[in-house]
N, C-alpha and C positions, 0 to 999 in steps of 0.2 A: 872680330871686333877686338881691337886694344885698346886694355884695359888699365893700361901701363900710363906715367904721367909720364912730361915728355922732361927732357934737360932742365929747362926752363921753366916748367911748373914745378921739380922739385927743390932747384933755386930758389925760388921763391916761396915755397913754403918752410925751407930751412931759414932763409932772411927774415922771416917775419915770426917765425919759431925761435930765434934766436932776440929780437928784437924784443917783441910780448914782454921774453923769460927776463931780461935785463930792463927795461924800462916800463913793465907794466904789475909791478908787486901788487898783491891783494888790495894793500890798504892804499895804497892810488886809486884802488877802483871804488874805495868806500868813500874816499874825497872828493873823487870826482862825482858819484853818484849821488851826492849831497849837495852840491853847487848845485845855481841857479841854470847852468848850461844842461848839467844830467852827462857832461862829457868832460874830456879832458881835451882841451884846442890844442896842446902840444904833443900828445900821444896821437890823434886824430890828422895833423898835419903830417908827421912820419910815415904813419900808416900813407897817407897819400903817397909822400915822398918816397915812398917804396916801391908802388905800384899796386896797391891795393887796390885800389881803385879805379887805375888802367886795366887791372887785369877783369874788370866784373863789365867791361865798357866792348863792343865791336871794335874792330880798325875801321870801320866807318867812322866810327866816333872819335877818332885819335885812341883808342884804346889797343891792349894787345891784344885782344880776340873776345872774350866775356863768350867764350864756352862751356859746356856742362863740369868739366873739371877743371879749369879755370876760378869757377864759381865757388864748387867744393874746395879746394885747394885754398882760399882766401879764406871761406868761414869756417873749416873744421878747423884753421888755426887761430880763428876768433873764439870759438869755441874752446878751446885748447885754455887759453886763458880769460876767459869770458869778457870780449873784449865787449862793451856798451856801445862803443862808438855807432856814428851814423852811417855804416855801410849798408844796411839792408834798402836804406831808403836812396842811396845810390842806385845800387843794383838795379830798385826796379824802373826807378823814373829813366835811369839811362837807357835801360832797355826797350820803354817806350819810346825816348825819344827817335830810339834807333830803329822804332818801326813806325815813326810817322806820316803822314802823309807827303810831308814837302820836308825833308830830314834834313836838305841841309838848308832848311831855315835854324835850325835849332844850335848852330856851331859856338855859338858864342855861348850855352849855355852847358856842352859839352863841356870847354875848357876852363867855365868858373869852377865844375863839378873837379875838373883834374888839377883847379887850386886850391881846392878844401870846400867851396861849397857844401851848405847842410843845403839835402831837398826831402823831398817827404811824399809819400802816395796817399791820398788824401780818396780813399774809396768806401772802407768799412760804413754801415751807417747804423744807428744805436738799434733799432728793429731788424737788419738784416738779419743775424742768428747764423753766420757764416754764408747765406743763402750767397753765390757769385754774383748772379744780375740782381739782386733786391737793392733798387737806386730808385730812392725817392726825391733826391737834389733835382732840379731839373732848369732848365739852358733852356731859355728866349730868344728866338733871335731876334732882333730891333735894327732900324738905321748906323746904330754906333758902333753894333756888334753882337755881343751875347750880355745876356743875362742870367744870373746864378743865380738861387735862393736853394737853401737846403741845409743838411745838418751832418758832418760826417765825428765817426766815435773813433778814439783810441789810435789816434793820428803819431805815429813812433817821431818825436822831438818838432811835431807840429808849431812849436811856440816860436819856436829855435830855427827853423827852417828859413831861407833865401826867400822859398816858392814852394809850391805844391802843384803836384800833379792831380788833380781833380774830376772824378767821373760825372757825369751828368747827364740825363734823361732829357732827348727832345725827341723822341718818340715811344711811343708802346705802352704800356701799361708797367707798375712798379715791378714786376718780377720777370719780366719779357728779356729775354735774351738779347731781342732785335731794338733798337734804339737809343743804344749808350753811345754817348762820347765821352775825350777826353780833351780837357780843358787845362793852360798852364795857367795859374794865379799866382801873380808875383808878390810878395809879404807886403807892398807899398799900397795894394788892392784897396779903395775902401767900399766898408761894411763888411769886414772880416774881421771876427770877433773868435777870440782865444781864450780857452781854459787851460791853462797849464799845471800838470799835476805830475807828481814822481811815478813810476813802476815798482812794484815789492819785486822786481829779480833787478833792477837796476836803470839807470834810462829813465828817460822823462818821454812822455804822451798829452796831447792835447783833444780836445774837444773843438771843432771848427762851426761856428756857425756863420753862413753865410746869408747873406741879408741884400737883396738885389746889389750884388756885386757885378760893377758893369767893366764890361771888359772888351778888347778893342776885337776884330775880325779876324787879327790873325796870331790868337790866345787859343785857336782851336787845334789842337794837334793831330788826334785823331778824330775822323768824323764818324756817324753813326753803322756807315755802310760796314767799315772795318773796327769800330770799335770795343764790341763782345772779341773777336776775336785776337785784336792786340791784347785786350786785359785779357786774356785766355792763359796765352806765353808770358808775358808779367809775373802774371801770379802764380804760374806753373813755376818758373826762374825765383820766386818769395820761396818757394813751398820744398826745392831744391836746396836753397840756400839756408833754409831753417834746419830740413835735416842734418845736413853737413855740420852747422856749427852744435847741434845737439850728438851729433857724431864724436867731436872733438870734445865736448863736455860728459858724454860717457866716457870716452878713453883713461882723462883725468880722474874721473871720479869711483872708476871699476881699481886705477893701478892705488889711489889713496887707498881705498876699500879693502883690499889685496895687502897694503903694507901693516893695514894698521891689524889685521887678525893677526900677521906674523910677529907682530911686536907684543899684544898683547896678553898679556901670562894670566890667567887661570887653573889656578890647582895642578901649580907648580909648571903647565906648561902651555906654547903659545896658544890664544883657542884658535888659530887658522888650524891646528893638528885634529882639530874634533871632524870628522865627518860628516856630521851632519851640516855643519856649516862649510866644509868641502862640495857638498855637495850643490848647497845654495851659491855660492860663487861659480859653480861650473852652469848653471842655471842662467845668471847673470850675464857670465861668458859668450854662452850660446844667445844671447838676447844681444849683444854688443855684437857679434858679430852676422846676425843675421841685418842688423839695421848697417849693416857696414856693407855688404854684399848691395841691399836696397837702393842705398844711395850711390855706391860706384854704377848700378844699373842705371839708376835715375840718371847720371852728370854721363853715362853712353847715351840716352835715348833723348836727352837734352841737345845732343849734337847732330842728331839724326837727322831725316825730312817725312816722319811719320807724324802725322800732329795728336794724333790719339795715343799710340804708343808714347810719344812724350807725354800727354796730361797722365797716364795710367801709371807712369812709371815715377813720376814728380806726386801723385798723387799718393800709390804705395810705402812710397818712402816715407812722407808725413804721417802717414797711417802708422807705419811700423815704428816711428820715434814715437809717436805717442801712446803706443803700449809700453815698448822697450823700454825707451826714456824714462817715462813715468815709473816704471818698475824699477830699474836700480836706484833713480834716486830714492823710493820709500824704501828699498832693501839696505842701500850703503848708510843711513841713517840709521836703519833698525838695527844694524850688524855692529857699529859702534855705538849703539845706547844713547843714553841723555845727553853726552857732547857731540852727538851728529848733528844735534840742534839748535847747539850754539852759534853766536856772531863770530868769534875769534877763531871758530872753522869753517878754513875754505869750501868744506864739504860742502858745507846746509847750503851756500851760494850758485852752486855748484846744481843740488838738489832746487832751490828755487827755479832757477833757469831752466831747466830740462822741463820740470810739471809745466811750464810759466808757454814755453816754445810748446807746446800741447796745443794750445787753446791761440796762439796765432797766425792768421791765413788761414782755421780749419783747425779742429780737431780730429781726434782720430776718430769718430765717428763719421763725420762728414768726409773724411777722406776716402771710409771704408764706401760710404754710400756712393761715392764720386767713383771709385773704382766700378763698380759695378754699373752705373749707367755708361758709361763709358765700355766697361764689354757688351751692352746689350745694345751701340750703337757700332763696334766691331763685327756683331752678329747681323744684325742688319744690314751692310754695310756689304756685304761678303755672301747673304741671301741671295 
């Protein structure tokens, strides 16, 4: 297995490593994060015009591959500089589209996404509790087509978005694995009714309520036969992509953490020289690089054709940023005292983001849980 990036995905992660460091300074992201967009349409447009966005997309798609480290590769450098922008909800609606039913119905929508298109995955719902299949929305069919009614939470730039990728129940019961589809609703939709509200790590999210939203016949992307199992890879590809750019926001925030002990003089000398705080940074260390090891696992078994081995290893990875994650940011706060919790450091933004990437697609509780039914369908599997 290579584990190696190729030519071309390290081109690209120094172009966009490059790009962040010169046109994306903190306090751009504290302006943009304040606008009614929750973006910056000019930092967002580069990004595309880089291939950020081709690169999270198949060559089906007009994309350059939207591989396991392709993936990685885009967000640990979002991460890197905590970029807000609307990638994630690229990622995952194009990856749906790209396992649709009839795919190349969707080409025109592929190539709005590779002119800057905002879209959004429109699945979470305020009762789920991370639960995957918990879909109370639920999809009518009628003469004209489907009908929507339901309620989805915490929709990443839902306000702001073209269209939505939208889950909906027209079979089974609310937590039944069997009977989700996936439905495109284009922002023109009516009875689609938005709350729009800011994120404390950055980024704007909406509330979607849908109200018999009637949509034509062929609004349906994926249908129910294959539906559990498209959002399976989706969210696996969410769950990849979150590690990664929590990846690239430990990196920054273990080397800030790292400079500021060696600067800081107490009792005559820097306190990184004390041991005991030696030793806490080697702690840290070992936390950064076990989530690092996670995710390169994850963006191999993302390229695979094991479909359980992928969810385990996308699943892990989540699991492991949200111990790790969560751990350096309360330690690199604590190791610089009452300014790790100031606004005018990068840190605490830094720290918001990491606890923040915990708690979306899945904590790490529910990842750990997800890990394990997941070997105990490997064990039965292999009985």
């Amino acid at each position: 297995m290579d584990f190696n990036l190729t030519d071309d995905q390290r081109m690209l992660a120094e172009t966009l490593g490059r790009y962040l460091a010169q046109r994306y300074p903190i306090e751009r992201r504290h302006a943009a994060a304040a606008s009614a967009l929750g973006y910056d349409p000019d930092v967002w447009q580069g990004l595309v015009e880089l291939g950020a966005v081709a690169a999270l997309l198949p060559e089906a798609a007009g994309g350059l591959g939207g591989g396991g480290f392709d993936i990685m590769t885009v967000f640990e450098q979002a991460g890197r500089a905590l970029v807000q922008e609307p990638l994630l909800g690229a990622l995952l609606v194009g990856q749906a589209l790209a396992r649709a039913d009839e795919p190349e119905r969707w080409q025109g929508h592929w190539q709005r996404m590779h002119e800057g298109a905002v879209v959004a995955l429109a699945h979470a719902e305020p009762d789920a509790h991370h639960a995957r299949w918990s879909v109370a929305t639920v999809a009518q069919h009628d003469p004209a087509g489907w009908v929507l009614d339901g309620h989805k939470a915490v929709v990443p730039f839902g306000a702001q978005a073209q269209g939505w990728l939208v889950s909906a129940r027209v079979g089974g019961g609310v937590h039944e694995r069997d009977g989700i589809a996936l439905f495109w609703v284009p922002r023109s939709a009516p009875g689609v009714q938005r709350r729009d509200y800011r994120r404390i790590d950055g980024g704007r999210a909406a509330e979607l309520v849908l109200r018999t939203v009637q949509l034509d016949a062929h609004a349906l992307v994926v249908g129910p036969a294959r539906g559990a199992e498209v959002l399976d890879a989706v969210l696996d590809a969410g769950a990849l992509a979150l590690s990664a750019e929590a990846l690239g926001a430990m990196e920054v925030a273990f080397e800030h953490t790292r400079q500021y002990l060696q600067t800081r003089q107490q009792f005559g000398r820097p306190i990184g020289s004390f041991q005991a705080l030696q030793h806490r940074m080697v702690d840290l260390w070992m936390g950064l690089e076990q989530t690092r090891s996670a995710v390169i696992n994850a963006a191999a078994a993302w390229d695979g054709d094991d479909p359980i081995q992928r969810a385990w290893a996308c699943a892990a990875a989540k699991a492991s940023v949200g111990r790790h994650g969560t751990h350096l940011a309360e330690e690199a706060i604590q190791l610089h005292g009452g300014m790790g919790m100031t606004w005018e450091l990068p840190l605490a933004h830094y720290a918001k983001r990491l606890v923040m990437i915990d708690h979306e697609l899945g904590d790490e509780d529910h990842h750990l849980q997800r890990c394990i039914e997941l070997m105990r369908q490997r064990a039965a599997a292999s009985a």
